[in-house]
Residue, then its C-alpha position, 0 to 999 in steps of 0.5 A: x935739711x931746712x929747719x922752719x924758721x920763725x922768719x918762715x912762719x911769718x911769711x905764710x899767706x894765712x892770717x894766722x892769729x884768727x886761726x887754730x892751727x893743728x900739728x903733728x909731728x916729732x918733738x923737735x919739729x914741734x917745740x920749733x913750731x909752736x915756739x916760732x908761733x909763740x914767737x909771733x904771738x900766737x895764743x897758745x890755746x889756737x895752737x894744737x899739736x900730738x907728737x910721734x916718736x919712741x915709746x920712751x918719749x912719752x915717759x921723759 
């Protein structure tokens, strides 16, 4: 399995800094996501996310 890679994210055809961008998934799906969009500059408030996972998760 492919992790998403900074590089990656960088080569998508989306003008990414005029967009909200909107994430669902487990964790550590999105801390490489939004970390990697960070990693580009995009403002954190055009970045939207919920997670998914264990009960627990939501309690550590």
């Amino acid at each position: 399995m492919k992790r998403l890679s900074q590089s990656a994210i960088e080569r998508v055809n989306t003008p990414l800094h005029e967009a909200d961008i909107f994430l669902c998934g487990p964790k550590p799906f999105l801390r490489a996501i939004v970390n990697g969009l960070r990693g580009i500059g995009i403002p954190e408030n055009q970045v939207h996310f919920e997670f998914f996972g264990p009960a627990e998760a939501l309690y550590a």
